[in-house]
N, C-alpha and C positions, 0 to 999 in steps of 0.2 A: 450693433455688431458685437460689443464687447459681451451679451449676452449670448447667440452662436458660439464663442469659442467657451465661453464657461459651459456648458451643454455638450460641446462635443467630447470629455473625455467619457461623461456618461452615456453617450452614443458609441463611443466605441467599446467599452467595457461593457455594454449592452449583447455586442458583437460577438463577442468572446463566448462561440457554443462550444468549444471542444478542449477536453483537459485530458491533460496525460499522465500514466501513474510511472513514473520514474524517480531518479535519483543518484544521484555520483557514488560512485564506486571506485574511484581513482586514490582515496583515502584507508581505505582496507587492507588490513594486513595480518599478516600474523606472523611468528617468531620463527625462523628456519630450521628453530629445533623439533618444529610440529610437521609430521608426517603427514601425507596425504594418504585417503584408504585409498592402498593398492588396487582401483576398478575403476572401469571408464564409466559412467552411468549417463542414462536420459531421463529427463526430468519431464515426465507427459505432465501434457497439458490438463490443468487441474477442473475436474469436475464441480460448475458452479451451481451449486444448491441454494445462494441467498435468498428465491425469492421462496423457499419452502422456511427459512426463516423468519416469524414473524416480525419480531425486533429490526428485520430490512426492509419490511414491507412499504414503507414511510420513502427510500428510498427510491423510487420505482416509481410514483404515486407523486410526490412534491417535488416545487422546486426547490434551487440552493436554498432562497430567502424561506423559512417556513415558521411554524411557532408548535414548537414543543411542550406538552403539559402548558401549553396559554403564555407561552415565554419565546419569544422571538429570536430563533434560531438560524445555523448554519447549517446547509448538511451537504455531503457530499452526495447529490441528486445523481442520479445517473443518466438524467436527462443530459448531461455535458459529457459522459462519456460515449465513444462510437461506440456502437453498436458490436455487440459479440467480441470485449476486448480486454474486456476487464481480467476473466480468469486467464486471458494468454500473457497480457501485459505481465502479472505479477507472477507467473508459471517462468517468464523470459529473464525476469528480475533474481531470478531465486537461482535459477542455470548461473545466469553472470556471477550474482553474489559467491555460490557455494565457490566457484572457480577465481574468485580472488581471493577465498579464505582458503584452499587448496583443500578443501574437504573431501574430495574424490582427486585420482589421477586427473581426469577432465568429465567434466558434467557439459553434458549437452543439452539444449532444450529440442522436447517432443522428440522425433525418431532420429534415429543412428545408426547404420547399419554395424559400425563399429564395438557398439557396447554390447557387453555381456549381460548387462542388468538393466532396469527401470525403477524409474520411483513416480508412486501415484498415489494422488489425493483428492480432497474434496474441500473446495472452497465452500466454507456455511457463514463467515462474516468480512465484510470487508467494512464498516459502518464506523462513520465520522461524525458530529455533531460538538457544535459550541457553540456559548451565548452572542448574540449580535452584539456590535459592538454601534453603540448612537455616538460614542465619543468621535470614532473613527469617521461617521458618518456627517458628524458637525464638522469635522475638520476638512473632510474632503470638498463640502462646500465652499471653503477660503481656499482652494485652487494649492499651490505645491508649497507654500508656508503651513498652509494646515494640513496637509500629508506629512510634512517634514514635523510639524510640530505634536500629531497622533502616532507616530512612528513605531514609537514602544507599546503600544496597546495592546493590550492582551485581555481574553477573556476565557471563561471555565470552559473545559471541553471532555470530553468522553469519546475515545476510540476502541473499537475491538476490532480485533482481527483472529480468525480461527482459520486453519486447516485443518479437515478431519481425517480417519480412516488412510492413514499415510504410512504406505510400505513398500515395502522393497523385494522386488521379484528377479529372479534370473530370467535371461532372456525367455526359456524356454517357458518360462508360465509357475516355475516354483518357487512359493513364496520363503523368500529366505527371513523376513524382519518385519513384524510389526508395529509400530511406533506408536498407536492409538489416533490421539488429537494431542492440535499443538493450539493451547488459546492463549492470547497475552489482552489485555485491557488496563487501557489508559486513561489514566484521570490528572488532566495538568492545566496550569494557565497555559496557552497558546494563543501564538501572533495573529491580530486579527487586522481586518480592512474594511472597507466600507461597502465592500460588495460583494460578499460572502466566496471571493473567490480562495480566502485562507486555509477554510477547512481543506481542500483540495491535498495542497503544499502540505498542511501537515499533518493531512494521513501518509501522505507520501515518507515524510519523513519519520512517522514512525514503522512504517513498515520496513526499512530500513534497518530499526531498530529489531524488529521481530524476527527477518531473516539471520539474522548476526546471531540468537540465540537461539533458532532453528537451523541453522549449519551446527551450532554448538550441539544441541540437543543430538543430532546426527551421529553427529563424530564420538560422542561420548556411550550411545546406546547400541553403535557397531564396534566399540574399543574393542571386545572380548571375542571376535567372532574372525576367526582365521580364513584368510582367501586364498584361493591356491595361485 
C-alpha cells in the first residue's frame, strides 16, 4: 500500500499536460508623474514565426525532460502548451501589462473598434531551457521532507525572448513608428523541481520582466512624437 501512494504524486504530475503563460500584474506600477501616451491603441495578435526559428526547433520536437549538447535538460516543450496559444497568451499579457504601466490612454488586446491605432509584431523566440536538477529529483523520492528539504535548488538556465518587426500604425493603415526588434536574453540560476515543470514558471516570470522594459522601450521611443 504504502508504495501506491509513494507513486501517485508521480502519477499525477505525469498528468499535468497543459501549462499557462501568465503572471501577476497586481504589483505594477508606476509614479503618477508619468503620463500615459494620449491614444487608445490594440495590441494584435503577435505573428508566431518560432518554428522558422531554428534555435526553437528543439522545442516543437522534444519533450520537457530532454538532453541538450548530451546534458540533461528542461525545456519549455510546447508539447504542454494548447494548441494555437502561445502567441495570443503573451499578445494578452503585453495589453494587460502596457495598461497597468499606463503606457497608452488604454491598450486593448487584438481588435477595437474604439482605437485610432494598432501595434503589431512578430514573435521569433519564446525559448526556455535549464540544467536538470538530480538533487531535486533525489529529494522528491523522500515524499515532502525531501521536497521541503531540495526547496532552494536551482540550476543554470538560458531564456530568450524576441519580438520582432514591431510598429505602430493609425487605424487607417499609415505607419506612424517603427520600433525594429525587441530581444532580451537571460542567463541566471533558476528554481528548479524534479519534473521539469520549472522552466515553465520561470520563463513566465521573465517575460514579465521583458514586457516591463518593452512598455519602457515604447514609451521612451514615442516620447518625441505629438498626437493630436
Amino acid at each position: 500500500m504504502k508504495k501506491i501512494f509513494f507513486l501517485l504524486p508521480l502519477i499525477l504530475m505525469g498528468c499535468t499536460i497543459s501549462q499557462k503563460i501568465t503572471y501577476q500584474t497586481d504589483d505594477l506600477s508606476v509614479p503618477t508623474s508619468v503620463k500615459p501616451i494620449p491614444i487608445m491603441v490594440e495590441v494584435r495578435i503577435l505573428v508566431d514565426n518560432r518554428l522558422q526559428v531554428q534555435d526553437n526547433k528543439v522545442l516543437f520536437s522534444d519533450p520537457r525532460n530532454t538532453n541538450i549538447n548530451g546534458k540533461a535538460s528542461c525545456i519549455n516543450s510546447e508539447k504542454h502548451y494548447k494548441k494555437d496559444t502561445v502567441a495570443r497568451e503573451i499578445t494578452k499579457l503585453i495589453a494587460e501589462h502596457f495598461n497597468k504601466l499606463r503606457v497608452f490612454s488604454l491598450t486593448y488586446y487584438n481588435q477595437n473598434s474604439y482605437c485610432g491605432y494598432y501595434l503589431t509584431g512578430t514573435l521569433n523566440s519564446f525559448y526556455g531551457e535549464q540544467a536538470f536538477s538530480r538533487g531535486a529529483m533525489v529529494g522528491a523520492q523522500f515524499g515532502l521532507i525531501g521536497a521541503l528539504a531540495t526547496a532552494g535548488i536551482k540550476t543554470h538556465g538560458k531564456i530568450v525572448i524576441e519580438i520582432a518587426d514591431i510598429k505602430l500604425y493609425k487605424k487607417d493603415g499609415t505607419l506612424l513608428k517603427d520600433f525594429g526588434n525587441f530581444y532580451k536574453e537571460y542567463n541566471d540560476d533558476m528554481s528548479a523541481d524534479a519534473y521539469c515543470w520549472c522552466i515553465y514558471r520561470n520563463i513566465n516570470e521573465k517575460l514579465k520582466d521583458f514586457n516591463s522594459h518593452f512598455a519602457e522601450k515604447i514609451r521612451t521611443d514615442l516620447a518625441e512624437i505629438k498626437f493630436e
